[in-house]
C-alpha positions as CSV (number, residue, x, y, z in Angstrom):
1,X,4.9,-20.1,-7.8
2,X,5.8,-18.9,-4.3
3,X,3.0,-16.2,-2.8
4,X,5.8,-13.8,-3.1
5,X,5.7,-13.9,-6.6
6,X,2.2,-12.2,-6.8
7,X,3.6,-9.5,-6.0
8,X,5.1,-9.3,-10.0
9,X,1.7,-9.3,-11.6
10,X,1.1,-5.6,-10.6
11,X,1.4,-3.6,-13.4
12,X,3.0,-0.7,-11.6
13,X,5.4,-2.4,-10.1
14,X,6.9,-4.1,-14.0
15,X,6.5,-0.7,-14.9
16,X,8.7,0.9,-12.0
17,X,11.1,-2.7,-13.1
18,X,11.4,-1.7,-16.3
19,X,12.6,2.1,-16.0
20,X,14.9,0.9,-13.1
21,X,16.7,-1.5,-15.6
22,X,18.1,1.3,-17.6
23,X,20.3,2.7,-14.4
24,X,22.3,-1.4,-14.7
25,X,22.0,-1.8,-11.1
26,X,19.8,-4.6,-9.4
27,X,16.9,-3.9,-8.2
28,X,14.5,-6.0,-5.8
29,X,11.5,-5.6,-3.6
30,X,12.5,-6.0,-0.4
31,X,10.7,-6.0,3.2
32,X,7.7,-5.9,4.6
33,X,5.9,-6.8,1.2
34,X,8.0,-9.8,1.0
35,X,6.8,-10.5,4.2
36,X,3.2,-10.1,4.3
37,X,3.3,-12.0,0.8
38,X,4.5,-15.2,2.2
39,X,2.6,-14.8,5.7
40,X,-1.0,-14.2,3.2
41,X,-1.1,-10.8,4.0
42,X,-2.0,-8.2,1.4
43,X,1.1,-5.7,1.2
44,X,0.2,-2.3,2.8
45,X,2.9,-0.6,0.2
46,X,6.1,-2.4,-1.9
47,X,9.5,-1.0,-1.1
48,X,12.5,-1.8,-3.9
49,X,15.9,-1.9,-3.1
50,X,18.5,-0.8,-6.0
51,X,22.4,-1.0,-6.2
52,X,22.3,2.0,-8.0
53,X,22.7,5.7,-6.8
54,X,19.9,7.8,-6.1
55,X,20.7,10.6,-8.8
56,X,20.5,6.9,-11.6
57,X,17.2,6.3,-10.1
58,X,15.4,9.8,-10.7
59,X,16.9,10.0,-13.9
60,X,15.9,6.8,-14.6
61,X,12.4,7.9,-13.3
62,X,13.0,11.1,-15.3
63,X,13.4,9.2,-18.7
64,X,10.9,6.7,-18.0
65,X,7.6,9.8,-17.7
66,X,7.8,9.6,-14.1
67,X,7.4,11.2,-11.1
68,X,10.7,11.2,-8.9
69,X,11.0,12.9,-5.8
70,X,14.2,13.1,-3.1
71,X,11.9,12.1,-0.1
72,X,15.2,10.7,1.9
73,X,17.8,10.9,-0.7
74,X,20.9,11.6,2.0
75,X,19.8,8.4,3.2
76,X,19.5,6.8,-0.2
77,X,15.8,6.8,-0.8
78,X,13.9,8.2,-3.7
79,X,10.0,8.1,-4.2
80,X,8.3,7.0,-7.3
81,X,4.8,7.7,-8.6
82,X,3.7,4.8,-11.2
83,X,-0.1,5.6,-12.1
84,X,-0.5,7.1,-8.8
85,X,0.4,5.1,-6.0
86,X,4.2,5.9,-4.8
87,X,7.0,3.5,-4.7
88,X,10.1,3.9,-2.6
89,X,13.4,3.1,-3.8
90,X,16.1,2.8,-1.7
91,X,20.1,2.4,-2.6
92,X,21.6,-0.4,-0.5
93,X,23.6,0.6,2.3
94,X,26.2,-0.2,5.0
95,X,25.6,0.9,8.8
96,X,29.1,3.2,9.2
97,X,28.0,4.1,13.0
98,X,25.2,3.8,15.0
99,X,24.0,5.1,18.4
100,X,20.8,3.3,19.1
101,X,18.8,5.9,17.6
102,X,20.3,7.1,14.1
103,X,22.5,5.6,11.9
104,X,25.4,7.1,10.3
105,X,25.6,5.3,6.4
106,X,27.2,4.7,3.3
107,X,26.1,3.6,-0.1
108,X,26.6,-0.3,-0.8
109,X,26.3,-2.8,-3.5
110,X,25.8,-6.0,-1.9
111,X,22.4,-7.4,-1.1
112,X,23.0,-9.9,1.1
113,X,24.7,-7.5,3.5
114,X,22.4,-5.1,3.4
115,X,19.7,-7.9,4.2
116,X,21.8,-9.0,7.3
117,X,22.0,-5.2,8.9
118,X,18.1,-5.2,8.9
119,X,16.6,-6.2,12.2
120,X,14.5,-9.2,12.1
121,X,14.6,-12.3,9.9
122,X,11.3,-12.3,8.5
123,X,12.3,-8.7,6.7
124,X,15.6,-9.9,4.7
125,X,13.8,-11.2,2.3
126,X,13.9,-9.4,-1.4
127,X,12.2,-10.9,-4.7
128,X,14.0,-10.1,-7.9
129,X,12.1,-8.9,-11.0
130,X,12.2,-12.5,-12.2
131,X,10.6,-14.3,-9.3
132,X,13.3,-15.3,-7.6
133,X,13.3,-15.4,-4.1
134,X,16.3,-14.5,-1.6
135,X,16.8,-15.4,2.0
136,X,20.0,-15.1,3.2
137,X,18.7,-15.2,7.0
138,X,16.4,-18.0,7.4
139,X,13.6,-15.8,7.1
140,X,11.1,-18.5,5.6
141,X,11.8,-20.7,8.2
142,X,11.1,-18.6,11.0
143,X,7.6,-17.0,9.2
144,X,7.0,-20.2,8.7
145,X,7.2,-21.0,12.3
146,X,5.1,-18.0,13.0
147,X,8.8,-16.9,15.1
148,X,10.4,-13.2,15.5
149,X,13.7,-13.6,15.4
150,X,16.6,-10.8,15.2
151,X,19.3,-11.2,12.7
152,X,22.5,-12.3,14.2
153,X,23.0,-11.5,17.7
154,X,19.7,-9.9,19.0
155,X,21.9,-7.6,21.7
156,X,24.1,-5.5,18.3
157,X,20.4,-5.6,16.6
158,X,18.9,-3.4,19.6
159,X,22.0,-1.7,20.3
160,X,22.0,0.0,16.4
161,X,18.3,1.3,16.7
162,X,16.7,1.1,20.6
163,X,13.3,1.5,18.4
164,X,13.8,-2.2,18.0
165,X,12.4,-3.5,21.3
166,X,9.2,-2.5,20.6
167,X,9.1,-3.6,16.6
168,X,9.7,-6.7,18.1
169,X,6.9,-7.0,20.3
170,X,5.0,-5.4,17.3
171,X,6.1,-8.1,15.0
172,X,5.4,-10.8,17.8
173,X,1.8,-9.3,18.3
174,X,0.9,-9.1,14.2
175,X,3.2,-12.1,13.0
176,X,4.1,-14.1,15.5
177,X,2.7,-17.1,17.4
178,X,3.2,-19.0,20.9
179,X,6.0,-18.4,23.2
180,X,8.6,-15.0,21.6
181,X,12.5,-15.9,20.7
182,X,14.1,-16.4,24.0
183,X,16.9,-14.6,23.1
184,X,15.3,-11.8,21.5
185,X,13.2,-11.1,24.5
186,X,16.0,-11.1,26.7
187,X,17.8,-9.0,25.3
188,X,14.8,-6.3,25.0
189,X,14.3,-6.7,28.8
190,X,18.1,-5.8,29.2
191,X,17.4,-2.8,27.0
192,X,14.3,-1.6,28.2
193,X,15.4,1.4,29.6
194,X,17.2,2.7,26.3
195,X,13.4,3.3,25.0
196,X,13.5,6.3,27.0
197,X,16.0,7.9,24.9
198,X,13.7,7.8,21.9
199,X,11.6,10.3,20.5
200,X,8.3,10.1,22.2
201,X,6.7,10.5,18.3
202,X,8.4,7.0,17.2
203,X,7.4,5.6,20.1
204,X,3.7,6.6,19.0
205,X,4.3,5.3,15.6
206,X,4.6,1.7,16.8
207,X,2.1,1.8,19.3
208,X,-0.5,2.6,17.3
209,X,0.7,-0.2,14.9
210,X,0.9,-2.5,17.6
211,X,-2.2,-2.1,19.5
212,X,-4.8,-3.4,16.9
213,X,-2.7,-6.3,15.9
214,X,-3.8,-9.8,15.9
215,X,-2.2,-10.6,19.4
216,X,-1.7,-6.6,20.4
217,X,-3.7,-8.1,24.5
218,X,-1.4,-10.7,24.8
219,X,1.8,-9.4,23.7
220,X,1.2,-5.9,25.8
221,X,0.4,-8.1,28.8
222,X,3.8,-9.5,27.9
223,X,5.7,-6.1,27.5
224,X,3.7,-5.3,31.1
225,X,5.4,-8.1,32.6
226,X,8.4,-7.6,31.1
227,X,9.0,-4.0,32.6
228,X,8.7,-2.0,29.2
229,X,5.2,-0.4,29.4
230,X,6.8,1.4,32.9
231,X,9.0,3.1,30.5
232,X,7.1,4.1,27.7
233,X,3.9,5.0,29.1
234,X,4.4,4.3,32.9
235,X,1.1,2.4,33.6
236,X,-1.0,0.6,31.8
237,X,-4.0,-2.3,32.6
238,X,-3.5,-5.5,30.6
239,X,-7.3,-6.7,31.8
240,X,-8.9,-4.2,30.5
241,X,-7.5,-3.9,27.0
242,X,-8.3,-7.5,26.9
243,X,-12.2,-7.3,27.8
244,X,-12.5,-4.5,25.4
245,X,-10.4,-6.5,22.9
246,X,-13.3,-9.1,23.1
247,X,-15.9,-6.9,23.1
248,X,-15.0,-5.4,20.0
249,X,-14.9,-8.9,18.5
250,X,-18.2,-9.9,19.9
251,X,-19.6,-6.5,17.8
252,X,-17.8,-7.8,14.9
253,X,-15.9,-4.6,14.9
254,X,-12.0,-4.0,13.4
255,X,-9.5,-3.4,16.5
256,X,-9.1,0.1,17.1
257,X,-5.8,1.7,17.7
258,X,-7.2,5.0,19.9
259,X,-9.5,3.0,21.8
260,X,-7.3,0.7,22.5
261,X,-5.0,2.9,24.0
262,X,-7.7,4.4,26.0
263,X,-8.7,0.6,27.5
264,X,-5.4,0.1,28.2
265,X,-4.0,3.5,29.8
266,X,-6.8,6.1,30.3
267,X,-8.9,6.0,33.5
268,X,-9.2,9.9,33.8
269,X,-8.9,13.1,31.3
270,X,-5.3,13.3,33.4
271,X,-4.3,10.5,32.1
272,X,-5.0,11.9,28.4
273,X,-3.4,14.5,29.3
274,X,-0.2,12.5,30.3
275,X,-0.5,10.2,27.1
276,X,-0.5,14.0,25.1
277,X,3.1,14.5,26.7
278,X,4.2,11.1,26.6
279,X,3.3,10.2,23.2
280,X,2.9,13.4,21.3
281,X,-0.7,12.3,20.5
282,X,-2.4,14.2,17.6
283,X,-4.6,17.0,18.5
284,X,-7.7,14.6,17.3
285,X,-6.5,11.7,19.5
286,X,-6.1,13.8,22.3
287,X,-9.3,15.1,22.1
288,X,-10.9,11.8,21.3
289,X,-9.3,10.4,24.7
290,X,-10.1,12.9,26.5
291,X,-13.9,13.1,25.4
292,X,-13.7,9.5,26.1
293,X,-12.9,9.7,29.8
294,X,-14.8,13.2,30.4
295,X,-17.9,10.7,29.7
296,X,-16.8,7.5,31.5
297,X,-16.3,9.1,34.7
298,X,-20.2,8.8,35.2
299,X,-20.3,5.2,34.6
300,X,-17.1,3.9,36.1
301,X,-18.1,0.3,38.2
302,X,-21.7,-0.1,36.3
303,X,-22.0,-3.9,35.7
304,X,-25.1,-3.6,33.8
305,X,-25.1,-1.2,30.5
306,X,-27.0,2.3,31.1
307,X,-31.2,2.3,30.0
308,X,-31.9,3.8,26.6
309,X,-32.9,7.2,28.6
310,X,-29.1,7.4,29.3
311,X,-28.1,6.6,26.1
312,X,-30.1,9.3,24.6
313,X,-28.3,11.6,27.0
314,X,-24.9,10.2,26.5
315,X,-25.2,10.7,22.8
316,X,-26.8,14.7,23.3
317,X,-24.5,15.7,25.4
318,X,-20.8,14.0,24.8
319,X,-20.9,13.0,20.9
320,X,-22.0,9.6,19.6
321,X,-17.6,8.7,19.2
322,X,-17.6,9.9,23.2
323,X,-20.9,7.7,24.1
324,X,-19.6,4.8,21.9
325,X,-15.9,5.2,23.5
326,X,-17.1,5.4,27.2
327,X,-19.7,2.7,26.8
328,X,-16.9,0.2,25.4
329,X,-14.6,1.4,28.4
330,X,-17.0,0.5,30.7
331,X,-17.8,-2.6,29.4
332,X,-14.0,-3.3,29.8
333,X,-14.2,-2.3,33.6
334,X,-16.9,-4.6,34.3
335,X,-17.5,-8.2,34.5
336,X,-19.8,-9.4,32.0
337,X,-19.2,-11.7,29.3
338,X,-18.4,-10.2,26.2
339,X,-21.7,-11.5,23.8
340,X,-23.8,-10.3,26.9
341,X,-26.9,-9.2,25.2
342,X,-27.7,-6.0,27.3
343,X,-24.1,-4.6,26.4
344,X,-24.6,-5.3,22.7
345,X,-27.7,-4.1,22.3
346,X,-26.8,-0.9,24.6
347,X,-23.6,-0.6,21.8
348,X,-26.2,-1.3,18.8
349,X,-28.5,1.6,19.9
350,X,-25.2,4.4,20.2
351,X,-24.1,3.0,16.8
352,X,-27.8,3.2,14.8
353,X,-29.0,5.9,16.5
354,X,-28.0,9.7,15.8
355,X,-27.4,12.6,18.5
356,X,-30.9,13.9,19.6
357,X,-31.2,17.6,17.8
358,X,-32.4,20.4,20.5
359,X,-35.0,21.7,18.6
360,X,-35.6,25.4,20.0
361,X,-33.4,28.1,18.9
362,X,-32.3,31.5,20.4
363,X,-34.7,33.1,17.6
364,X,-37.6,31.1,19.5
365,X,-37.1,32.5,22.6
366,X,-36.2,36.2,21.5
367,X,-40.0,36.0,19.3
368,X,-41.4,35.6,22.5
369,X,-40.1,38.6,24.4
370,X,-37.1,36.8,25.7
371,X,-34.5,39.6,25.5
372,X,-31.0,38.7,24.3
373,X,-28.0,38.5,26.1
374,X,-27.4,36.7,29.4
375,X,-31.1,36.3,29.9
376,X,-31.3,34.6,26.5
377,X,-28.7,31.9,27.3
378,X,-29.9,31.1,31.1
379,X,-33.2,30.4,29.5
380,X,-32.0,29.0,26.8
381,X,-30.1,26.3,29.1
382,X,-32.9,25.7,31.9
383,X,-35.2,25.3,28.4
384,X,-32.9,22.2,27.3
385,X,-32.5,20.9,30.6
386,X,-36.1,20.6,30.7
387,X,-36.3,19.2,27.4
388,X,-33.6,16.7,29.1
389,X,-35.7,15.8,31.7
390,X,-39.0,15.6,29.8
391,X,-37.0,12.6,27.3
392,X,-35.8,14.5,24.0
393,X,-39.6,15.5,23.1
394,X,-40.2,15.9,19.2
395,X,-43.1,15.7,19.1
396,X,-44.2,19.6,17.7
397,X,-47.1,20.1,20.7
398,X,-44.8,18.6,23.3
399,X,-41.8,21.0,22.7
400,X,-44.4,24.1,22.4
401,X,-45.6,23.5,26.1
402,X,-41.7,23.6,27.0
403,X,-41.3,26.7,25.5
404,X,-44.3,28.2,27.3
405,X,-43.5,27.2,30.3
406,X,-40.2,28.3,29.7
407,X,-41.4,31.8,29.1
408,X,-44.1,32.1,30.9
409,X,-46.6,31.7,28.9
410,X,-50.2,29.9,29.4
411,X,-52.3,29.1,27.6
């Protein structure tokens, strides 16, 4: 049994098998679970391709008890729900015109074709319901080599879809191992400047699959180098990526695609705010970059990690993701080694250790003759500053003399 071939012993998926058969089309899983199969990767979702029409697959869907829903269908593809988890069938089709960003298409019946009009080698595979395992590009070989290799002539790949530059620096970065196709990264230097013509939201999509990948420091020092970072994002620092890349693997931490970014492209809240434009960055990771470099700008050039007193601070006034964020950035800026203990432990205390809680109130002050208004909030905020200064007092007596003081009152 080929690893492949696992993919069969899902229930769902026989299920889905079995009410496809009654439209008397082929169907086949095709892709990326085909793929990540072979490469010992669990499958993130199964994709099935289907000579049949799309109407024949929701009826089929329809007779079968199950959910069918049109998702793409002027593009072919239907969605499936088996026992909750969706499926997504698409009808095989032939490229009829493309312009390096959308494709014009018709409906097809022949699988091997519509393998050879997808863009890389290693995702032309299908696996029939039987086990049986196509490859009419050399796929197996080249995921076998750990190689990313465009179908045909790499220069007609990029030409149909521009988007395919960076997929295959993405593929290279999650898949791939030593030196890239020679050809294929030629041919996406030559093209380069096409990504500028895409929408800046697909160009997000792959960047945030990209940048916690396996090799996501090395291949973006690559796509540096090779001129395409200038057109996507317009800067970027390879270095520091890298040093945070190791630091999160010295915490034993999974990569982080936001943080990430900010290692590799956010020095300031501008350049958050350029990213926002650039990228069309979600309101949350906007915010988070932002926060991020709101609380870095403090520790910018620090070569030894911030005493616990700072911390505290750090996590009061910014957020523990802000602290956490800027302390990683600044790790990256600096030049200790990644295990350094004083970093990890400064990391360790912002990840065990919750946001100190203010523990006076506006209804504190106003009991004690503070009146409300503008009077309440100035004393309200030289009262925390205090608190601040005095090192996040709990204890009950402690924060009482604060309050005094703050009002005026003695004891």
């Amino acid at each position: 049994m080929n690893l492949a071939q696992r993919l069969l012993d899902d229930p769902r998926l026989a299920t889905l098998f079995a009410a496809l058969a009654k439209t008397g089309g082929e169907t086949r899983v095709v892709g990326g679970a085909v793929r990540d199969a072979l490469f010992g990767l669990p499958p993130h979702e199964i994709d099935l391709a289907t000579t049949a029409l799309p109407e024949d697959v929701l009826a089929a869907a329809r007779d079968a008890g199950l959910k069918g829903v049109p998702t793409g269908i002027e593009h072919g593809t239907v969605t499936i729900v088996v026992a909750g988890t969706p499926f997504e069938v698409t009808t095989l089709r032939e490229d009829v015109e493309t312009d390096g960003r959308f494709a014009k298409v018709r409906f097809g019946g022949d699988f091997d074709q519509d393998a050879r009009r997808r863009d890389f080698t290693v995702n032309a595979l299908s696996l029939t319901p039987d086990g049986e395992l196509h490859d009419p590009t050399g796929g197996i070989a080249d995921l076998e080599a750990r190689r990313i290799r465009f179908i045909g002539d790499a220069a007609t790949r990029i030409r149909e879809d521009y988007l395919r530059v960076l997929r295959f620096f993405r593929f290279n970065a999650s898949h791939g191992e030593g030196a890239f196709d020679r050809e294929g990264l030629h041919e996406s230097i030559i093209a380069r400047e096409n990504l500028a013509r895409l929408s800046r939201e697909r160009v997000r999509a792959e960047l945030v699959k990209l940048l916690p990948a396996r090799r996501a420091p090395e291949v973006v020092r690559a796509m540096s180098q090779a001129g395409v970072i200038e057109v996507i994002l317009g800067m970027g620092y390879p270095a520091r990526l890298e040093r945070l890349a190791a630091f999160e693997a010295a915490q034993g931490k999974k990569p982080d695609a936001v943080l990430r970014l900010a290692a590799f492209a956010v020095l300031t809240v501008e350049d958050a705010e350029r990213l926002r434009d650039r990228l069309r960055l979600s309101n949350d990771e906007w915010s988070r970059l932002s926060a991020a470099a709101r609380t870095l700008a403090a520790l910018h050039g620090i070569e030894r990690p911030p005493p616990v007193s700072h911390l505290r601070e750090m996590l009061f006034i910014c957020g523990a993701r802000a602290a956490a964020d800027a302390l990683a950035l600044a790790f990256a800026e600096s030049a200790a080694a990644p295990d350094d203990p004083q970093w990890l432990e400064a990391a360790k205390y912002l990840d065990e250790n919750p946001a100190p809680a203010f523990p006076i109130r506006g209804a504190d002050l106003i009991a004690r003759g503070v009146a409300p208004g503008r009077e309440l909030g100035a004393v309200l905020k030289s009262l925390q500053a205090q608190w601040i200064r005095a090192g996040f007092p709990r204890d009950p007596q402690a924060v009482m003399q604060l309050l005094e003081e703050a009002v005026g009152i003695k004891e």
